[in-house]
N, C-alpha and C positions, 0 to 999 in steps of 0.2 A: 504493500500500500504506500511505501514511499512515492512511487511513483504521481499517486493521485496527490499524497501533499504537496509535493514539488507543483503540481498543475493548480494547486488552490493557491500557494504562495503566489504563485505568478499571477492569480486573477487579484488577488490582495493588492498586490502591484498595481495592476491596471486602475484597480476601483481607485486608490489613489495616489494616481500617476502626476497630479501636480505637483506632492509632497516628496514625489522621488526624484534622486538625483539622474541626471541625464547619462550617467557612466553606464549605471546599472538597467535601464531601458531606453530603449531607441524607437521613437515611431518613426516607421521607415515611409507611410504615405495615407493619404486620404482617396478612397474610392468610392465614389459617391457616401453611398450609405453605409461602408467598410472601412475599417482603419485597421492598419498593418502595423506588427511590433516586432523586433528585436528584444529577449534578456540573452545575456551572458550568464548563466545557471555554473553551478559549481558540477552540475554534470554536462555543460557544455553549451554549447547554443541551443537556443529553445525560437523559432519564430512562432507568431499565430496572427491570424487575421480574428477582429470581432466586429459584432452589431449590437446595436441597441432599436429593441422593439421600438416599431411606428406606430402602435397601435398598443393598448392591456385593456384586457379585460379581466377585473371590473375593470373600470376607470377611477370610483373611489378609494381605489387602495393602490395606487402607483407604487414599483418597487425597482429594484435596481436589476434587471433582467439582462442576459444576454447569452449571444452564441458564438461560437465558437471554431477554428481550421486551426490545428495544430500542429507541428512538426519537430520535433525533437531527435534527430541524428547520432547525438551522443546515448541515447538508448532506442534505437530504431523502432522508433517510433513517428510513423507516419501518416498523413490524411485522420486525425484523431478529431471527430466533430464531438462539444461537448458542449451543455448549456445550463444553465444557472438561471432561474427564476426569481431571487430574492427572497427565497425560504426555504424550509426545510421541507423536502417532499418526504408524502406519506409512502407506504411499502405496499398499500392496497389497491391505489391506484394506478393504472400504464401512464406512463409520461412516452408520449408522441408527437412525432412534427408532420404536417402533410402537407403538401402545397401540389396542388394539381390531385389528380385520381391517386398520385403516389402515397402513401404511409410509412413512416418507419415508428420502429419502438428503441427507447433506450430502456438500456435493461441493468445499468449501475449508476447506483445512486450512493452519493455518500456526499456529508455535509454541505448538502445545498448546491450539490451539483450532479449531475446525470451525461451517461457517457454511453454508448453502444462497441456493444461486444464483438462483433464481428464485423473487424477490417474489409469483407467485400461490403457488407451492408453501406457501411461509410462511403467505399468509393461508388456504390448506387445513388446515394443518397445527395453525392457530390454532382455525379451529373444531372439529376434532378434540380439541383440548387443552382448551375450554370444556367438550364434552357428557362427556370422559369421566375416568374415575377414577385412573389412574394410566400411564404413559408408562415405555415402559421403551428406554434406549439403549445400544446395540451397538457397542463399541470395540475398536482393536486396538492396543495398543504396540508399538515400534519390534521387538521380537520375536518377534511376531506372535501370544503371548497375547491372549486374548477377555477383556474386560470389560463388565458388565452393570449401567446405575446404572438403580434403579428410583424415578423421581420419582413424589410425590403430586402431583395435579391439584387435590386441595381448595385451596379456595381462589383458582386462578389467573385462572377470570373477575374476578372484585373486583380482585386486585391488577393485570390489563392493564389495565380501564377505570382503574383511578386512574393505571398510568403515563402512556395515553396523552391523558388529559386534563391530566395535568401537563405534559404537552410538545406542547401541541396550538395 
């Protein structure tokens, strides 16, 4: 499970990235609705591409949501789509993304973050996120309210290729 802490530290990062020094993360660009980063990780370089929902549902309870294109080289670890909602998901409910007729399920969850298990699914799910417009994912909190972040896809071919050319 090191693994996954390494991948929360890093979103700890992001969430506040003003407070960080510029050594220790690099945004490498803005694509449309995408921004692209560099860490230097003590296991190596780590790129990822993320979004911040266009849309939550509800709308009374706005949270710090996002998704995620990861690539870590120093533990071969590639095409890693992960996403965080801004809470702790429950065990009862599926956490899914669908955009278009497509569906996927992630199927690991740990502190407030949800990953998919099977590296084909990931690269399915990538070229789904290339051809189409907008993604929408399906979450449940520990009380088993539904929430609904609605990411744009503008932009998210440019910013993979530039992740995974920076970590390639």
């Amino acid at each position: 499970m090191s693994i996954i802490k390494n991948f929360i530290f890093i979103i700890f990062i992001t969430t506040f990235i003003s407070q960080v020094n510029g050594e220790e993360i690099k945004k490498m660009g803005n694509h449309k609705d995408w921004e692209t980063y560099i860490i230097n990780s003590e296991t190596g370089k780590v790129c990822f591409a993320q979004s911040k929902p266009v849309l939550q549902a509800p709308k009374a309870n706005p949270r710090d949501a996002r998704l995620f294109i990861s690539f870590r080289p120093g533990e071969k670890i590639t095409n890693e789509i992960s996403i965080t909602a801004g809470y702790e998901f429950n065990n009862k409910n599926s956490i899914t993304a669908k955009s278009g007729k497509y569906k996927y399920k992630f199927d690991i969850t740990q502190e407030g973050f949800a990953w998919i298990a099977d590296n084909k699914l990931e690269k399915k799910m990538i070229k789904t996120m290339k051809k189409g417009s907008r993604i929408m994912v399906t979450g449940y909190n520990q009380k088993g309210s539904q929430t609904i972040d609605h990411y744009s896809l503008l932009g998210f071919t440019k910013a993979y290729n530039a992740t995974k050319a920076n970590c390639s």
